[in-house]
C-alpha positions in Angstrom: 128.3 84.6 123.9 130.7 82.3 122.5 130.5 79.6 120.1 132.9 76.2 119.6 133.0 74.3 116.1 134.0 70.8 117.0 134.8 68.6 113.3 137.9 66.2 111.9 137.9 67.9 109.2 140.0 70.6 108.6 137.9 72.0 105.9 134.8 72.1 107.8 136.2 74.2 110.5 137.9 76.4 108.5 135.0 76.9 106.5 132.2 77.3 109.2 135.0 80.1 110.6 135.4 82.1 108.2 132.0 82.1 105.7 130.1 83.3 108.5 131.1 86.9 110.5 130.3 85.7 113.5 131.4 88.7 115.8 128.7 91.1 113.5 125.7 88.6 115.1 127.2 89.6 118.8 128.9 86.2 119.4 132.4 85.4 120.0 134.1 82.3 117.9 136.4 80.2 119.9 139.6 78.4 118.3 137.6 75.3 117.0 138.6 71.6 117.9 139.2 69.1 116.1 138.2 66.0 117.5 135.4 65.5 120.6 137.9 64.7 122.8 139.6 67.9 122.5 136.0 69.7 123.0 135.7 67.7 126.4 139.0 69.0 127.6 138.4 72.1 127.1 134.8 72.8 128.2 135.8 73.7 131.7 138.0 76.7 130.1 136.3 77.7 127.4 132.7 76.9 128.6 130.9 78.1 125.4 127.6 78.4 125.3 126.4 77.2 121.4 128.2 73.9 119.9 128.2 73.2 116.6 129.5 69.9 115.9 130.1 67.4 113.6 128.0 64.0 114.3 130.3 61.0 112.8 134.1 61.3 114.0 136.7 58.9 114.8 137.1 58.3 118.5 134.1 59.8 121.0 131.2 60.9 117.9 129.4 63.8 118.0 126.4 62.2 120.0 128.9 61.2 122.8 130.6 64.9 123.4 126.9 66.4 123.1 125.9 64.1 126.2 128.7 64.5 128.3 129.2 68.4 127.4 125.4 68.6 128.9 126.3 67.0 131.6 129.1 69.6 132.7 127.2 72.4 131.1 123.4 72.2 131.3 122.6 75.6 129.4 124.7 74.7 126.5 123.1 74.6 123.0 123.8 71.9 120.9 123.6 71.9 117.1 124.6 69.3 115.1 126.3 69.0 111.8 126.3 65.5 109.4 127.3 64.8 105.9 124.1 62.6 105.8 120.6 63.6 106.0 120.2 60.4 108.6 116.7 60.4 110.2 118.0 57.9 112.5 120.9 59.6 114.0 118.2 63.2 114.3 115.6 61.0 116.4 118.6 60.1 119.0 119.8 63.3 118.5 116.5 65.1 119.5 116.2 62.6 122.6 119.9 63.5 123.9 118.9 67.4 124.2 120.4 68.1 121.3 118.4 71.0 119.9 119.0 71.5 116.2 120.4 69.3 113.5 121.9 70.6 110.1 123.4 69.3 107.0 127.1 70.1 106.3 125.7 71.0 102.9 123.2 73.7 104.5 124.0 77.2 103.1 125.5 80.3 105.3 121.6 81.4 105.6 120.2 78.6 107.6 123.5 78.1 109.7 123.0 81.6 110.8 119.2 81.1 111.7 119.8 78.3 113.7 122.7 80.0 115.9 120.4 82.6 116.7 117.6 80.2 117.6 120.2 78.9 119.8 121.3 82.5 121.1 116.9 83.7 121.7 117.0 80.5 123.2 119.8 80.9 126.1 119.3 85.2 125.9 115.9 84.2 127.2 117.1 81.2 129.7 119.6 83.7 131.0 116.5 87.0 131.4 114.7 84.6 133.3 116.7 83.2 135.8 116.1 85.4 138.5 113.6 87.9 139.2 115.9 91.3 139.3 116.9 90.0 135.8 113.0 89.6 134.5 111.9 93.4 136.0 114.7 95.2 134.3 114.3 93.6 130.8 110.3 94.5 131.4 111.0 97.7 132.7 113.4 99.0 129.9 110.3 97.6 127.5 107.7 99.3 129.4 109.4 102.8 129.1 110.2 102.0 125.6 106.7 101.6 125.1 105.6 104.8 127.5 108.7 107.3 126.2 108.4 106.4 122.6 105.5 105.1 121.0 103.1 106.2 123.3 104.5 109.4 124.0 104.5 109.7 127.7 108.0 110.3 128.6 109.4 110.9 132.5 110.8 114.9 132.1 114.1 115.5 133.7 115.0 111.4 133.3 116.9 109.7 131.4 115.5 106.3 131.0 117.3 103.4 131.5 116.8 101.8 128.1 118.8 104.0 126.8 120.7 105.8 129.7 123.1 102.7 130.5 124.7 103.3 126.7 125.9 106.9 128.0 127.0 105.9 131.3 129.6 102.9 130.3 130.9 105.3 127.1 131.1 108.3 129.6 129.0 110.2 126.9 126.6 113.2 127.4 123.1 112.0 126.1 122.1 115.5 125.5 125.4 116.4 123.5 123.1 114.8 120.9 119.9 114.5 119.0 117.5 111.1 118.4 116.1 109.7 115.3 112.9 107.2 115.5 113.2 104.2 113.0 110.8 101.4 111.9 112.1 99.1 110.0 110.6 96.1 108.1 112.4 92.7 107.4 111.9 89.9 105.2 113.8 87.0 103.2 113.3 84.2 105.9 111.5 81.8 105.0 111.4 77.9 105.9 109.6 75.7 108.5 110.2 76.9 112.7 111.2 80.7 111.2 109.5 83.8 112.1 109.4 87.0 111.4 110.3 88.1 115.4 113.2 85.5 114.8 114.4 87.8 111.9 113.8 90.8 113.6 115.3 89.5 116.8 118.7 88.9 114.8 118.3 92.0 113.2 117.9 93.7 116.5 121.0 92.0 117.6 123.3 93.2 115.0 122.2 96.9 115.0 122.5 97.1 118.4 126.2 96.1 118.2 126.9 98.4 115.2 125.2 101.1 117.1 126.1 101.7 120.7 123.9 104.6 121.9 120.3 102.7 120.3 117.7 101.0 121.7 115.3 98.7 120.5 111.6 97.0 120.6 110.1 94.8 118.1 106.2 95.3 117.7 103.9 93.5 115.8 105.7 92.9 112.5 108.0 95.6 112.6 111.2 96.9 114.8 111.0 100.3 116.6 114.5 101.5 117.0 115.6 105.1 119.1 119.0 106.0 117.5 121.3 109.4 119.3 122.4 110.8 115.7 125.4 113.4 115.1 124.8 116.9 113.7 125.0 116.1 110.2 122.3 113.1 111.1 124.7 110.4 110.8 124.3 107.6 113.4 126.0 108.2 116.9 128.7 105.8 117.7 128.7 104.1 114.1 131.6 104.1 111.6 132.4 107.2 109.6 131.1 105.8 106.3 127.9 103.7 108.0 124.9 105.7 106.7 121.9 104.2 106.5 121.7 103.0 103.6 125.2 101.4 104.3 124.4 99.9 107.5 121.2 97.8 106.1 123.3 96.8 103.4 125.8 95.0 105.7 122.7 94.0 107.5 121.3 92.8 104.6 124.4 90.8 103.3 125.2 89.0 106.6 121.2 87.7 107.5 120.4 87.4 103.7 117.3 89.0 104.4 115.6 92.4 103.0 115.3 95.5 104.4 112.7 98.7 104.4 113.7 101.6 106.6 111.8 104.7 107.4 112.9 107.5 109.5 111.3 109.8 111.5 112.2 113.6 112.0 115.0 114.7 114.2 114.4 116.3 117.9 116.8 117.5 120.5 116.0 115.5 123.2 114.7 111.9 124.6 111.4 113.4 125.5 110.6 114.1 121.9 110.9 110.5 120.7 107.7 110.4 120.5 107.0 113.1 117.8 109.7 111.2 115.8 108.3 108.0 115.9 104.9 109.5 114.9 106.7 110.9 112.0 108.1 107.7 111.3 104.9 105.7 111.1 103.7 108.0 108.8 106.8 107.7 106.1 106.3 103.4 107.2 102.8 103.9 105.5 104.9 104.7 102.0 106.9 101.3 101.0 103.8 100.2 98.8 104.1 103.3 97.1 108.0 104.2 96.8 110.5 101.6 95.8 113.1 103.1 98.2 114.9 101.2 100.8 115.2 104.0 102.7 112.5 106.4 103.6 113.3 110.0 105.5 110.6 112.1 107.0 112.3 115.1 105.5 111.9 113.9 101.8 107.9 113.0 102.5 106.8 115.8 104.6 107.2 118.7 101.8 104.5 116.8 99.2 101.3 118.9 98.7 99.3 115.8 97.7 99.1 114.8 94.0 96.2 112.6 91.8 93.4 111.7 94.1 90.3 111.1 91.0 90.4 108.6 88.0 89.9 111.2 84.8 86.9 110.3 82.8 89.3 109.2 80.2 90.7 106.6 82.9 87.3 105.6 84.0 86.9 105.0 80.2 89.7 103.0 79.8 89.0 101.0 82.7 85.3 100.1 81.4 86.7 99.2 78.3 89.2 96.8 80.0 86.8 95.1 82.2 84.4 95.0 79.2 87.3 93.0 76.8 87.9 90.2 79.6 91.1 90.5 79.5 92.6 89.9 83.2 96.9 90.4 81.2 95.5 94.0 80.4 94.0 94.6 83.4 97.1 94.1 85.5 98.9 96.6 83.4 96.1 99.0 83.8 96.7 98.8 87.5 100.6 98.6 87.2 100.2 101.6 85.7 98.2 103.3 87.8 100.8 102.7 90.7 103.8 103.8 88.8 102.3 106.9 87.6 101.1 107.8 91.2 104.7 106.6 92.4 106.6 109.3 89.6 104.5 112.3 91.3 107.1 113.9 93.5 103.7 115.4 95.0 101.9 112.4 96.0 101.2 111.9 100.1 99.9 109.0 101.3 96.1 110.0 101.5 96.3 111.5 97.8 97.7 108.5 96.3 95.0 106.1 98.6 92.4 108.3 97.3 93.5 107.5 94.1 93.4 103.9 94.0 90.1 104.1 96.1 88.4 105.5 93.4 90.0 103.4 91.2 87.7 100.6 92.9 84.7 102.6 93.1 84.9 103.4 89.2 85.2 99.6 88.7 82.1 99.3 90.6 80.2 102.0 88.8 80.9 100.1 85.9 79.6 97.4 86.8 76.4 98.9 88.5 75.8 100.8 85.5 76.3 98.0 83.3 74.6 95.7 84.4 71.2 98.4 85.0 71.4 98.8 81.2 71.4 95.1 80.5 68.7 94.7 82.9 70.7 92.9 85.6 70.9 95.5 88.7 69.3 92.8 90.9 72.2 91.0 90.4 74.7 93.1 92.0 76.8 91.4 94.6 79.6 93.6 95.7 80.6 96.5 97.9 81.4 99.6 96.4 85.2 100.0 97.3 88.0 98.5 99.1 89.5 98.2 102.6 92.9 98.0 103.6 93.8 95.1 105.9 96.5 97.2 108.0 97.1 100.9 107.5 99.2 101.2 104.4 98.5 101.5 101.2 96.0 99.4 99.2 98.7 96.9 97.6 98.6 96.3 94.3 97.3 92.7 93.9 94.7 93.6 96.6 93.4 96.6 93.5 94.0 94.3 90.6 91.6 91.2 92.7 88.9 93.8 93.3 88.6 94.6 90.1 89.0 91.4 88.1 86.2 89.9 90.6 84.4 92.6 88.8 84.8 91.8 85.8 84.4 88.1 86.6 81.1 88.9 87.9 80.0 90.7 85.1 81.3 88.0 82.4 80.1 85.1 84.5 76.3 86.7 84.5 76.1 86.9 80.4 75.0 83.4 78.6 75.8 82.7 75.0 73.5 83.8 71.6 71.8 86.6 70.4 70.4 88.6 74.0 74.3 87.9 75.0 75.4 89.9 72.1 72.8 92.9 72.5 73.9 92.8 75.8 77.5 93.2 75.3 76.7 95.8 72.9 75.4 97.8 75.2 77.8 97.4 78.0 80.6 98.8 75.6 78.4 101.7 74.8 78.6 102.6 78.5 81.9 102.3 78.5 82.7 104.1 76.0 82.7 107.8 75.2 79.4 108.9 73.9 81.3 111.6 71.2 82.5 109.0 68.8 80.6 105.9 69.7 78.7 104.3 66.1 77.5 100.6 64.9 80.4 99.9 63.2 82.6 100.3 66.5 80.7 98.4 68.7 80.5 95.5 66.1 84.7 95.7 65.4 84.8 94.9 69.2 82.5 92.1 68.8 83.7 90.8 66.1 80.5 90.8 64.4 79.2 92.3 60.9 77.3 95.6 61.6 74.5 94.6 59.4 74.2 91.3 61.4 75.0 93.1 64.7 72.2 96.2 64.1 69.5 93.6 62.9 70.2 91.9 66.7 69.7 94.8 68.4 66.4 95.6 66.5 65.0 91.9 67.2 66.1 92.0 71.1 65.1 95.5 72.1 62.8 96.3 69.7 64.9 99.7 68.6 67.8 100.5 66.2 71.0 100.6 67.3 70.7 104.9 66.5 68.2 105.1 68.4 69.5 103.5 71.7 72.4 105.9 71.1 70.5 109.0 70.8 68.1 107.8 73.6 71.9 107.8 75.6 72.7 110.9 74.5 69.9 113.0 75.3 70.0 111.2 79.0 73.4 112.7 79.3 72.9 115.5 78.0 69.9 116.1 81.1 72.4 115.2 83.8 75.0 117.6 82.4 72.5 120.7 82.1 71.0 119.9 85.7 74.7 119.5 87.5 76.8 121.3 85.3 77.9 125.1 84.3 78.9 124.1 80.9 77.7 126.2 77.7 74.8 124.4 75.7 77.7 124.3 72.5 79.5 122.7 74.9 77.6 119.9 76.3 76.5 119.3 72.9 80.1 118.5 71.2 80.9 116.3 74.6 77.9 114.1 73.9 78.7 114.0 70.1 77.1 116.6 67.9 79.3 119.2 66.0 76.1 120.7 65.1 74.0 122.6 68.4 71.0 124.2 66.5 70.5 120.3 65.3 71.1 119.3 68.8 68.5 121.4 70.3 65.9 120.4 68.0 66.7 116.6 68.8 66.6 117.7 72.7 63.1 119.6 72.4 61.9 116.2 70.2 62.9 113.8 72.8 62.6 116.1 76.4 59.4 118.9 75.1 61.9 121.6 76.0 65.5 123.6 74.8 67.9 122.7 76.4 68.4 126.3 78.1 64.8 126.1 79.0 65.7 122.7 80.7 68.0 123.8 82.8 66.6 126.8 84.2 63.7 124.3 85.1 65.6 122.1 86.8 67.8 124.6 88.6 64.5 126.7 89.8 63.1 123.5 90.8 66.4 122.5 93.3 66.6 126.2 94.7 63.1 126.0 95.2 63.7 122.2 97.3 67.2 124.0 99.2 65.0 126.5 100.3 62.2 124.3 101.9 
């Protein structure tokens, strides 16, 4: 597809030739003209097929050469430069055919967009202008779609969306072995830009810098079948194009970003399939890993790593939601994703598991919290989190959940004395029990513990000790009824150094030992399995 810069200005044409590498986004650059007249003479030799040119010259202006240039070439694209951002001159632009209009001042970026507008454009003027054309672009997409990402592939064939590669190379498709890709792009932004426009031009450059490939851009992402050599290096590229190398240049010439993940390697065409399953299971890393570049190999030896919040964590986390503090809350979760992301071990599921029950923990909070304050009925949330797409619960999607949790909670508590009580008790449940006193509670008030305990007398009608060890003794039931831990050590876990002084608080409060607890409460479940 070739392209013809038509300006005065020496400059300009120089400039536009040589800031952009036009042969890299598959197009061809023809010696550029001067002046409109010299565009006009040439345009039955040259016949390109995307003008750039400037709008003001002396002699025939840009306006004039785009009309008569569509009257000898009606396919041609038009795009048209000015030193002026002149409404006027656009309008009449836009009613001569003309089909984009740009500043001279535009940077490399948008210039490139706009080509490749233009070059969708006529690519898809071209596929469609007669029917032979139309049911070979669909049917190298439908067996794109049937080979490789739905697994159904034609044995014995080779199929034509990647076959025709081979044939004009005079290359042996089985002399190699086929990588899936999926890659993720991202940088364009603007009015009339897409994200298939970026993947499109993408598309279009890998395909030139890798001739045995093919291609197919679905949903938000761009499937790509690559032959590979022994050592896994890309068939047909350069000598020093890896990867990561390849992107780059991607990267450099489109301005754009890019995510890569590559499924396993098989022997043959018929197992693209299994790769591109791979692949979609390495895509479902990027909010996880920072790496550009994602390989199947690296990913499929994890065990799995943290899937449960410690009770340390869960601790933490109360606290956090407890201060209001949405700056601390952030970090909490940044650090949450980074530690999960250090763990050479973590899989996808582990690490989803991990941030799931970071939501759930957050909601037990809350539900807890707002039981002991005497506010259950106003619970107005679910439980955890779902993912919009399958991937990863992003980060801000974690760090929303839970500060609308702690919003929740804050928003519910009034001013005066109930409101302090109330607070009081929420830090108590998000505390640990072992080392939780007056004097604690009131620091993270910011109250005097004098002022603080005669509150909490006046509003709930006990001391502030008592509330505790009322707390204590309700944990230390759960712990005995669910859990194989010694009576010495339930007893230091809930705060009491001393057990024969525990036990005598238990048998005050319950009318039993603690041992004698437990082996009621166990008899009594064995007793409901067995019915």
């Amino acid at each position: 597809m070739k392209v013809l810069i038509v300006d005065d200005e020496e400059i300009i044409r120089e400039g536009l030739s040589s800031v952009i590498s036009w042969s890299e986004l598959g197009l061809t650059l023809l010696p550029p003209a001067s002046s409109a007249e010299e565009a006009l003479e040439r345009l039955p030799v040259d016949k390109p097929h995307i003008i750039l040119t400037d709008i003001r010259m002396s002699g025939i202006t840009g306006l004039e050469m785009a009309d008569e240039a569509k009257e000898r070439l009606p396919d041609v694209e038009i795009i048209i430069l000015s030193g002026h951002n002149d409404f006027a001159y656009a309008q009449k632009a836009i009613r001569q055919g003309v089909v984009d209009y740009l500043l001279k001042t535009s940077p490399p970026e948008d210039i490139i967009q706009t080509v490749l507008k233009a070059k969708q454009r006529l690519q898809e003027r071209w596929a469609d202008k007669t029917r032979e054309d139309r049911m070979a672009r669909d049917e190298k997409e439908r067996q794109f779609y049937k080979w490789v990402i739905q697994g159904e592939p034609v044995p014995g064939e080779l199929p034509s969306f990647i076959g025709e590669s081979f044939t004009r190379a005079g290359e042996d498709p089985g002399a190699y072995h086929w990588q899936v890709l999926i890659l993720e792009a991202q940088g364009w932004n603007g009015p009339g830009y897409s994200a298939s426009l970026l993947l499109f031009a993408v598309q279009n450059m890998l395909q030139d810098l890798l001739p045995y490939s093919a291609f197919a851009i679905q949903k938000d992402s761009l499937v790509g079948l690559m032959a590979v050599g022994a050592g896994g290096e890309p068939a047909g590229a350069e000598p020093q194009d890896g990867w990561l190398h390849l992107i780059g240049r991607v990267e450099n010439l489109l301005k754009c970003n890019i995510r890569l993940a590559i499924g396993e390697t098989v022997t043959s065409v018929e197992q693209a399939h299994q790769s591109y399953t791979a692949a979609a299971s390495v895509f479902r890393y990027f909010h996880l890993l920072s790496s550009k570049v994602l390989d199947y190999r690296v990913i499929a030896s994890r065990q799995g790593g943290k899937m449960l919040l410690s009770q340390e964590e869960e601790t933490a986390l109360g606290t956090l939601l407890l201060d209001n503090d949405p700056v601390a809350l952030n970090r909490w979760v940044e650090g949450l994703y980074e530690t999960l992301s250090a763990d050479p071990q973590s899989t996808f599921e582990s690490a989803e598991a991990c941030l799931q029950s970071a939501a759930v923990a957050g909601y037990r909070w809350l539900e807890r919290t707002l039981r002991t304050t005497g506010r259950e009925e106003e619970l107005r949330m679910e439980p955890w989190l779902q993912t919009e797409r399958e991937g990863l619960l992003p980060r801000g999607a974690l760090f929303r959940y839970l500060h609308e949790i702690m919003d929740h909670y804050h928003t519910h508590l009034g001013d005066g004395s109930e409101a302090h009580v109330r607070r009081a008790k929420a830090f108590v449940e998000s505390s640990s029990l072992r080392e939780i006193s007056l004097q604690q509670v009131a620091g993270h008030l910011h109250l005097h513990p004098g002022h603080l305990g005669e509150l909490f007398r006046k509003v709930t009608g006990t001391t502030f000790g008592d509330y505790v060890t009322e707390l204590r003794m309700k944990r230390a039931m759960e712990l005995l009824a669910a859990s194989p831990a010694k009576v010495s050590e339930i007893s230091l876990l809930i705060g009491y150094e001393d057990v024969k002084y525990f036990s005598r608080l238990f048998k005050k409060h319950v009318g039993k030992t603690p041992s004698e607890y437990r082996e009621e409460t166990q008899a009594g479940s064995e007793v409901k399995a067995w019915n």
